[in-house]
VEXLO-155342 format. One record per residue (C-alpha): residue in three letters; z, y, x. Coordinates in Angstrom, 1 decimal. Example, Ala and Ser with C-alpha at 12.3 -4.5 7.8 and 13.67 -1.06 7.14 Angstrom:
2
PT res     c3     c2     c1
PT ALA    7.8   -4.5   12.3
PT SER    7.1   -1.1   13.7
//
This chain:
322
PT res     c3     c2     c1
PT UNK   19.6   -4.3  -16.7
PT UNK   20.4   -2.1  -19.6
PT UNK   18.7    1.6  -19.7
PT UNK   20.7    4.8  -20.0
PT UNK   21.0    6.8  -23.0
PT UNK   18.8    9.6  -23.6
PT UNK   21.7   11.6  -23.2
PT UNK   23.4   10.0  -20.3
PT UNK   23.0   11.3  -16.9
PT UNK   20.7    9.3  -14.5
PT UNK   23.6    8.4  -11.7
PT UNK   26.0    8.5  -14.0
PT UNK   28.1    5.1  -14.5
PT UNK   27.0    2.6  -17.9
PT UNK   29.6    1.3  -20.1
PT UNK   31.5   -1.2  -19.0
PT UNK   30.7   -0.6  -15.5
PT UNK   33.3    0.7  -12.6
PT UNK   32.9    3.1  -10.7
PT UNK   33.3    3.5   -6.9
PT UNK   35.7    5.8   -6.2
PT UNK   35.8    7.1   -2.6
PT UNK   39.4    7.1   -0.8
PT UNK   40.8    9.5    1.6
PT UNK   40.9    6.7    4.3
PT UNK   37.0    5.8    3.6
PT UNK   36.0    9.5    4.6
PT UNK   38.3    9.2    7.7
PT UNK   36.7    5.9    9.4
PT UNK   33.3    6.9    8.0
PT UNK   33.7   10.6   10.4
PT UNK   35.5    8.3   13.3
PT UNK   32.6    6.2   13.6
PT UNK   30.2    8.7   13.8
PT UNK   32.2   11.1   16.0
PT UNK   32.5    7.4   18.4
PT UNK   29.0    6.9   18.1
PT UNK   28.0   10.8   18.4
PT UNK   30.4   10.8   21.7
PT UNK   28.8    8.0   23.3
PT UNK   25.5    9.7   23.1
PT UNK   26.7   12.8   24.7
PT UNK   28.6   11.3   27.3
PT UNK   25.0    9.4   28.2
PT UNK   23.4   12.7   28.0
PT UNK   25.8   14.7   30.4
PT UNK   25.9   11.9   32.7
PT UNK   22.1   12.2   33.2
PT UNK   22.3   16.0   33.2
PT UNK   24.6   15.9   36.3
PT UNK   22.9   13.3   37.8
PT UNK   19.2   15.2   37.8
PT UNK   20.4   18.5   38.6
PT UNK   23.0   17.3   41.9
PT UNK   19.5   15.0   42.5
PT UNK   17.0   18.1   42.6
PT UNK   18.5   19.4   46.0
PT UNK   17.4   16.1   47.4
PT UNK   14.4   15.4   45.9
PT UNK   12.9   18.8   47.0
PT UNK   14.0   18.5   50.9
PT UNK   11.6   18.1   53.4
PT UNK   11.3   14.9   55.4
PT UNK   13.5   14.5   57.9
PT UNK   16.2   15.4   56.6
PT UNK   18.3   12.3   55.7
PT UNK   19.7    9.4   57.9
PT UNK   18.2    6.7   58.6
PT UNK   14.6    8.1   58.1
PT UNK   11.8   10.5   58.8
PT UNK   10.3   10.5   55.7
PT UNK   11.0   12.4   51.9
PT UNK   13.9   11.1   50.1
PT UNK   11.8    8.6   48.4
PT UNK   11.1    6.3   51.7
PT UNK   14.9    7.1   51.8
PT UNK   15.4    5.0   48.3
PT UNK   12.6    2.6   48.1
PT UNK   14.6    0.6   50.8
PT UNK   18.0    1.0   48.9
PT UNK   16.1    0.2   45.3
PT UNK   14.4   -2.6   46.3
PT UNK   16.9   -4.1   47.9
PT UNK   19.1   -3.4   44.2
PT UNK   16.7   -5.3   42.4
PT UNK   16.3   -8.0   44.8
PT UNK   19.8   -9.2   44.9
PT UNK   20.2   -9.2   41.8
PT UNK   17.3  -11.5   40.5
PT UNK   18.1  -13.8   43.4
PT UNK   21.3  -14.0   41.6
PT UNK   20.4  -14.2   38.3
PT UNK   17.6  -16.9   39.2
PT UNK   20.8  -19.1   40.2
PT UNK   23.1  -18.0   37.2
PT UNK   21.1  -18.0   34.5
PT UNK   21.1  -22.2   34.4
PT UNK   24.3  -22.5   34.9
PT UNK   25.4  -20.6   32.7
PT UNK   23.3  -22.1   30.0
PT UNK   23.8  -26.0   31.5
PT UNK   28.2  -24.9   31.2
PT UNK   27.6  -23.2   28.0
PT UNK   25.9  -25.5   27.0
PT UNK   28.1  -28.6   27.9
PT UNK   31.1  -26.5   26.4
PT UNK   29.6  -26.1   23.1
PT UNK   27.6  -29.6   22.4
PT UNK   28.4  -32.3   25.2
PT UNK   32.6  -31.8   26.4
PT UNK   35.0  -33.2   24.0
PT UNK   37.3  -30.7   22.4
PT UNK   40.6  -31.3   24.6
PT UNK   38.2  -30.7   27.9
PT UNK   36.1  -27.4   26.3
PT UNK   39.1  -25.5   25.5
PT UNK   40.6  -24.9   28.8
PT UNK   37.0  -25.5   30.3
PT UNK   36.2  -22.3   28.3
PT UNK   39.8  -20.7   29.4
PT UNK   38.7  -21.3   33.0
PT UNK   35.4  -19.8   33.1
PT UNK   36.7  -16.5   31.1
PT UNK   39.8  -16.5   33.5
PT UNK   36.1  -15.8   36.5
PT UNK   35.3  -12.9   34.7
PT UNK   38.9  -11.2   35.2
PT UNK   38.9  -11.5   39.4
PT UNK   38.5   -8.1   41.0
PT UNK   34.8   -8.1   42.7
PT UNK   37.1   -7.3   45.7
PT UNK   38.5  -10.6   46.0
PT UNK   34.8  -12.1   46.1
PT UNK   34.1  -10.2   48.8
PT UNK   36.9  -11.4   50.9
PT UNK   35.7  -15.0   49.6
PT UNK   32.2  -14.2   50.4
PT UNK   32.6  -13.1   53.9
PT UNK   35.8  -15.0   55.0
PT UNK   34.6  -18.5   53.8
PT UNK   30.7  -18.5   52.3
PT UNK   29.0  -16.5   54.8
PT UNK   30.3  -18.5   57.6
PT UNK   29.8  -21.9   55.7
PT UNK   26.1  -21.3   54.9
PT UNK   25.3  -20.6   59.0
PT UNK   24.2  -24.3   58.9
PT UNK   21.8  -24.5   55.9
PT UNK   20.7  -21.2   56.4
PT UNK   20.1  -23.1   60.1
PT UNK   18.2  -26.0   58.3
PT UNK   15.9  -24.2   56.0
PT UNK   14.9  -21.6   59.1
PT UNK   13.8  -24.6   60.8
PT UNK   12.0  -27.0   58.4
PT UNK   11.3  -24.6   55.5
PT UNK   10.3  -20.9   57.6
PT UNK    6.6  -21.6   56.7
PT UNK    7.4  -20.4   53.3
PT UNK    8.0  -16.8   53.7
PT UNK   11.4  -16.4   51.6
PT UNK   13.0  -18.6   54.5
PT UNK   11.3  -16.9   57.6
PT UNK   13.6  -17.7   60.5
PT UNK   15.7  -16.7   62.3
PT UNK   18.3  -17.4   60.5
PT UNK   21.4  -15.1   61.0
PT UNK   24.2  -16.4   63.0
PT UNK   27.1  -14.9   60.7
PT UNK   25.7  -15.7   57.4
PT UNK   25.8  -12.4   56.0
PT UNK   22.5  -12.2   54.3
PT UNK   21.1  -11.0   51.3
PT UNK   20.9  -14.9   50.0
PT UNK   24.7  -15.2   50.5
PT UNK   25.2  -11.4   48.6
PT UNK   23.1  -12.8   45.6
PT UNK   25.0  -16.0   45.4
PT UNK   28.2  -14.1   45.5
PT UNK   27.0  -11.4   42.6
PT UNK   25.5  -15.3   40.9
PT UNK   29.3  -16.5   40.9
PT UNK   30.3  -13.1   39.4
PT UNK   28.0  -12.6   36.4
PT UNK   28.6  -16.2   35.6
PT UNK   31.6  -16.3   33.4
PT UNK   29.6  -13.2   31.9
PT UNK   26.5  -15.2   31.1
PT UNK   28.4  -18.5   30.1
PT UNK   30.9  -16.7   27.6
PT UNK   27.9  -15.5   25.3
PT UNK   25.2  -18.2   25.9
PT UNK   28.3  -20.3   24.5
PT UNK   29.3  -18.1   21.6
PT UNK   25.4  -18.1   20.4
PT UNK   24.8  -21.7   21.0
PT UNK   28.0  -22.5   18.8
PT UNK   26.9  -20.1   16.2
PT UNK   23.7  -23.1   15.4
PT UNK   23.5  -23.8   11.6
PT UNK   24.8  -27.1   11.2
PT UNK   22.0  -27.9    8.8
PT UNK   19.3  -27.2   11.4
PT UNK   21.4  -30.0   13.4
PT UNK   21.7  -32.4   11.1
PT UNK   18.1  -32.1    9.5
PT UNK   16.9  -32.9   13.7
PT UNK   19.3  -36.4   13.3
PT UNK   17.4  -36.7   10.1
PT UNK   14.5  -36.9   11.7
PT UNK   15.4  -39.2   14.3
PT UNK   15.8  -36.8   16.9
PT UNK   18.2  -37.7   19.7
PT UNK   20.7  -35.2   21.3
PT UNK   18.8  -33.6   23.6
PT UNK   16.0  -33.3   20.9
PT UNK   18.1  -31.8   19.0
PT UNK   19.5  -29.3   21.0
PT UNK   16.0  -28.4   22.6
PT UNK   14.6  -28.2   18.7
PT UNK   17.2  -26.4   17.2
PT UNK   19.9  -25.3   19.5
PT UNK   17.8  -23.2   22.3
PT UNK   15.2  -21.6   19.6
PT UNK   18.3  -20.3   18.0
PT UNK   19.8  -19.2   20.6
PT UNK   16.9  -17.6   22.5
PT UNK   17.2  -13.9   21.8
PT UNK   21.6  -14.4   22.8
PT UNK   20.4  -15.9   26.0
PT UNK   18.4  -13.4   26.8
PT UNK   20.7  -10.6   26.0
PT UNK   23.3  -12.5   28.0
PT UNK   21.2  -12.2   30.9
PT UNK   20.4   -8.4   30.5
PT UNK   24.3   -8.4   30.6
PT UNK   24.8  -10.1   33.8
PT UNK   21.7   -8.2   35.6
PT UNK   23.1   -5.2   34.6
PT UNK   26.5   -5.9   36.5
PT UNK   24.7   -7.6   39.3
PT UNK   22.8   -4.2   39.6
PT UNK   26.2   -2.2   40.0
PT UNK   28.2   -4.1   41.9
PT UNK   29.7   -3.0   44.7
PT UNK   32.6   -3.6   46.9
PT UNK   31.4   -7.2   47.2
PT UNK   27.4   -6.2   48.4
PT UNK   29.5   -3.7   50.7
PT UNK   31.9   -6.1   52.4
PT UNK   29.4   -9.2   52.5
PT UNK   25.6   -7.6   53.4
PT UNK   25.1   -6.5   56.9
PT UNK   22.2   -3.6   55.6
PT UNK   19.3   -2.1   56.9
PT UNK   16.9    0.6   55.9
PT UNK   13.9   -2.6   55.8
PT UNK   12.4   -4.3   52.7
PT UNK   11.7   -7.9   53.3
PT UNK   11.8  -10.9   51.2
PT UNK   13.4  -12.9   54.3
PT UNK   16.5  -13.8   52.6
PT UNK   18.0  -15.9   56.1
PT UNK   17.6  -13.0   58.2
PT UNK   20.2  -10.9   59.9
PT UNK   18.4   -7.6   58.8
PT UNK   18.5   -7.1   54.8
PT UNK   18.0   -4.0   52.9
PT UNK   20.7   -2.7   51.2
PT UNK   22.1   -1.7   47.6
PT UNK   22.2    1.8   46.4
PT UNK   25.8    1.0   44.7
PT UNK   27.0   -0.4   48.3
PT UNK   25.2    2.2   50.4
PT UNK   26.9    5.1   48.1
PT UNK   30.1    3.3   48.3
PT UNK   30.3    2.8   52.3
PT UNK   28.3    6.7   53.1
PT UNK   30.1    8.5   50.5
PT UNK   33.7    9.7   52.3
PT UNK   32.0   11.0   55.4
PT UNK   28.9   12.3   53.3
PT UNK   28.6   16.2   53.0
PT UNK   26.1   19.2   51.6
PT UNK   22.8   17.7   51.3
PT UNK   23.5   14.3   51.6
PT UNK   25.9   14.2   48.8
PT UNK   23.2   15.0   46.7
PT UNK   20.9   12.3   48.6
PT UNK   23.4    9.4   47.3
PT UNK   23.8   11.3   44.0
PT UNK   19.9   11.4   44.0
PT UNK   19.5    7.3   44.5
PT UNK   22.4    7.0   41.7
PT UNK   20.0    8.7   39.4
PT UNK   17.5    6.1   40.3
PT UNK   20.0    3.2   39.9
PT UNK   20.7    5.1   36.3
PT UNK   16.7    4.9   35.9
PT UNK   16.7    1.5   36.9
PT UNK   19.2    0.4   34.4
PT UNK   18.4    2.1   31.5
PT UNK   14.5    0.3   32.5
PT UNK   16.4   -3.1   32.2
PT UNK   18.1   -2.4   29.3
PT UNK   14.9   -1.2   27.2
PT UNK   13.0   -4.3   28.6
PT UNK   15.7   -6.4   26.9
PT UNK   16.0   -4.6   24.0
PT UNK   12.3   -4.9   23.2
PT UNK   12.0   -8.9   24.3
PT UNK   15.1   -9.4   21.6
PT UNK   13.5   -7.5   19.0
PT UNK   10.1   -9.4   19.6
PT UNK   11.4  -12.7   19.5
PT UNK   13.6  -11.5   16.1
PT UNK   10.7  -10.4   14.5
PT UNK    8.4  -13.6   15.7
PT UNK   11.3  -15.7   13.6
PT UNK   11.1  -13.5   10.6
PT UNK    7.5  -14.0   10.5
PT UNK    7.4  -17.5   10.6
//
């Protein structure tokens, strides 16, 4: 690299050299980006500035003083929160290996003329209202399950996640996660398959070098790869299973209970679904009670979010190091 002259100003451009000149339309997109990016933050920050001070009404009342309890407004929640997190990792315990078995078979294993509209067909899942799984979930899986749900009361209610007995409608908390499982599938699938074809082809072929066979390959090179997407693919999903909520409304007969028993009649609710269905006929102080457990679902999220973030950005920085 060739010094400047004494007399030559440090940033100034050397001979020969061209120099960047910055255009009008440069200036525009670089103050559009921020503005979009500034926006987004504010947006996040009045959200959770409505939400904590329509929650402090709540959060301050005595006991007694909402339905379905005696107690403060958190043994109003904890029901309604636990039962939020446990649908949804019921359900993401079923999706997540399917999705990656699909995406999977999509990417490596289905010949091109099959993938294609395959891939069409699980993209086409992810643009059905959740209101139409709801209809599906109560007018033809609830009732369909009544017999398994039947079995495993019987011959598997020692273990205490099948405690009998069994409901008689089939509207359980098992058949709301494996409705929320079908819906955060296309989800789940569509990345897991975008990161798995993303694989350098080199990494591939050096595994078939080595006399590695197909699964070998895709266990040695493929999922290591893909880890950190998969991962992030599942935040993804979690975080829709955690929201949803016409389909936990029409599907999950609630109750103010938290229980593991996934067969019984009595399950504890969502707070998306218990906001949704108490919400018209809600007034005063127990608007502010459901506003009060949507803060906690914003908590909850954010939680879930972070958590992914920093597994990501641990396994990223445990490749770079190697």
């Amino acid at each position: 690299m060739t010094a400047p002259a004494p007399d030559q100003a440090p940033g100034a451009a050397l001979p020969g050299e061209i120099e960047a000149v910055e255009r009008r339309g440069d200036r525009v997109f670089s103050r559009v980006a921020v503005g979009a990016g500034t926006a987004i933050l504010v947006a996040l920050a009045a959200v959770a500035v409505f939400l904590v001070a329509q929650s402090l009404p709540a959060i301050w009342a005595p006991a007694g003083s909402f339905r379905g309890t005696d107690g403060t407004f958190w043994d109003y929640v904890a029901p309604l929160a636990f039962g939020t997190v446990w649908a949804a990792a019921i359900a993401l315990v079923i999706a997540v290996p399917l999705a990656v078995g699909i995406a999977l078979f999509i990417s490596h294993y289905a010949p091109r003329r099959l993938a294609q509209p395959l891939g069409y067909i699980i993209d086409l899942l992810a643009a059905v209202p959740s209101v139409v799984y709801g209809l599906w979930g109560i007018t033809v899986l609830a009732p369909a399950t009544v017999p398994l749900y039947e079995w495993l009361a019987e011959n598997a209610g020692w273990f205490p996640l099948f405690a009998g007995p069994a409901s008689g409608t089939g509207r359980t908390v098992l058949t709301v996660a494996i409705v929320l499982a079908v819906m955060v599938l296309p989800i789940i699938t569509a990345l897991c398959r975008e990161v798995f074809v993303q694989t350098p082809t080199l990494h591939q072929e050096a595994a078939y070098a080595l006399g590695a066979t197909w699964w070998e390959m895709v266990r040695m090179t493929v999922f290591p790869y893909a880890r950190s997407g998969i991962i992030s693919a599942s935040m993804l999903g979690l975080g829709r299973a955690l929201g949803e909520t016409m389909a936990v409304a029409m599907v999950l007969s609630p109750s103010a209970i938290i229980s593991f028993a996934v067969l019984q009649s009595e399950n504890p609710s969502t707070i998306a679904a218990n906001i949704a269905l108490n919400f018209p006929e809600s007034a005063g102080l127990q608007v502010n009670a459901l506003i009060a457990t949507g803060l906690v679902l914003f908590v909850i999220t954010l939680i879930v979010n972070s958590l992914a973030r920093w597994i990501v950005s641990r396994h990223e920085r445990s490749l770079e190091s190697r």
